[in-house]
C-alpha positions as CSV (number, residue, x, y, z in Angstrom):
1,X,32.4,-17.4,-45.0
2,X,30.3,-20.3,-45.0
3,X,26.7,-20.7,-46.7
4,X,25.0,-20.6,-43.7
5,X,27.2,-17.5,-42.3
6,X,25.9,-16.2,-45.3
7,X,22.4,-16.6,-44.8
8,X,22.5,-15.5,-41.5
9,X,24.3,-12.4,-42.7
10,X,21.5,-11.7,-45.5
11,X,18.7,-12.0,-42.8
12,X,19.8,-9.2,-41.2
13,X,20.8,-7.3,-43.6
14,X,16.9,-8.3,-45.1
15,X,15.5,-7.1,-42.3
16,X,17.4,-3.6,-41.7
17,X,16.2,-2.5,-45.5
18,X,12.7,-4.0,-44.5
19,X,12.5,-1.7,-41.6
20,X,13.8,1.0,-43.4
21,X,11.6,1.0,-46.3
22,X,8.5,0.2,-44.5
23,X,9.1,4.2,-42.9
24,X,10.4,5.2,-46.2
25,X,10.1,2.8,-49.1
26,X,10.0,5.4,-52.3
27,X,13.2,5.3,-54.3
28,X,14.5,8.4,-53.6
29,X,14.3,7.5,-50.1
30,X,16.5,4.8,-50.1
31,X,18.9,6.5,-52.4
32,X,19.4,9.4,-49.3
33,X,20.2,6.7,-46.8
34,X,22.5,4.7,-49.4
35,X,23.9,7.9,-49.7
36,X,24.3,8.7,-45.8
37,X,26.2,5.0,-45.7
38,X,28.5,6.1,-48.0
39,X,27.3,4.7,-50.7
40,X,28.5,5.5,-54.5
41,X,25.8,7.8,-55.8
42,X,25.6,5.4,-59.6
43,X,25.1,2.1,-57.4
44,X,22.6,3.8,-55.0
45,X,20.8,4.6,-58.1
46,X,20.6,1.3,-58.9
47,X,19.8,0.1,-55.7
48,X,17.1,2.5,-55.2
49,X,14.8,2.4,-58.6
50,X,15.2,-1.5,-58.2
51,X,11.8,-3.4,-58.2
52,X,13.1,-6.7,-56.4
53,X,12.3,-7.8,-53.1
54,X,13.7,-7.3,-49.8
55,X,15.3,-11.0,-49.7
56,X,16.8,-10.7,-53.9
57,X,18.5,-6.9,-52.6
58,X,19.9,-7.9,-49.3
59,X,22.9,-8.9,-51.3
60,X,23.6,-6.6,-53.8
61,X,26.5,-4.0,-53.7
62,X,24.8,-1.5,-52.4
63,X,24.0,-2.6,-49.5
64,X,26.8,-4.9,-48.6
65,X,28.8,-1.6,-49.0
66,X,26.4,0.6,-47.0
67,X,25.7,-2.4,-43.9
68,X,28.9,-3.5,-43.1
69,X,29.5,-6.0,-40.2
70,X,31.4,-3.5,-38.3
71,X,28.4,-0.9,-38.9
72,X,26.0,-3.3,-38.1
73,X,28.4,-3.9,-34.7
74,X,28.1,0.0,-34.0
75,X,24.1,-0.5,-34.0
76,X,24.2,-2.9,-31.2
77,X,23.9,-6.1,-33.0
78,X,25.7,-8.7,-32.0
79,X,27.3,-11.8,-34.2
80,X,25.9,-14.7,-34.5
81,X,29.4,-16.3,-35.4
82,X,31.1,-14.7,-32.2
83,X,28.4,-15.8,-29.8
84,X,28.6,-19.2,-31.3
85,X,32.1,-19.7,-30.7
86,X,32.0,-18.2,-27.3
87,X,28.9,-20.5,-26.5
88,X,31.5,-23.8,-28.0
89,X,34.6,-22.3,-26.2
90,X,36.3,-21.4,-29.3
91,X,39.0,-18.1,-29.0
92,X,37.6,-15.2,-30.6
């Protein structure tokens, strides 16, 4: 994955915890729906009690493990990557 896949990848994932925690945002919160991803219980702990911001825990464990691309794909988002290729006439 390239740096900028990357980012693009941490945007998103940015803004689904943003929208989550602006409903919920207390720690406990975000350890139930860490939890209801599948999360492990110890790293949705850690995940949850964390003061950072939005942008420094898009990439942690915890929510690379919960917001998976192909979970994301089941929400209706669509990849940047694939729609970039399809756009260049690349095979998918």
């Amino acid at each position: 994955m390239t740096a900028r896949e990357c980012a693009k990848e941490a945007r998103v994932q940015t803004c689904e915890t943003t929208n989550r925690n602006r409903i919920e945002g207390w720690p406990r919160t975000k350890i139930k729906h860490l939890l209801a991803l599948c999360v492990s219980l110890k790293t949705a702990i850690q995940h949850g009690v964390s003061s950072k911001s939005y942008w420094h825990m898009a990439r942690t464990p915890a929510v690379q493990q919960g917001l998976t691309n192909a979970w994301l794909k089941e929400q209706g988002l669509r990849s940047v990557k694939d729609l970039w290729c399809k756009a260049q006439g690349y095979a998918i």
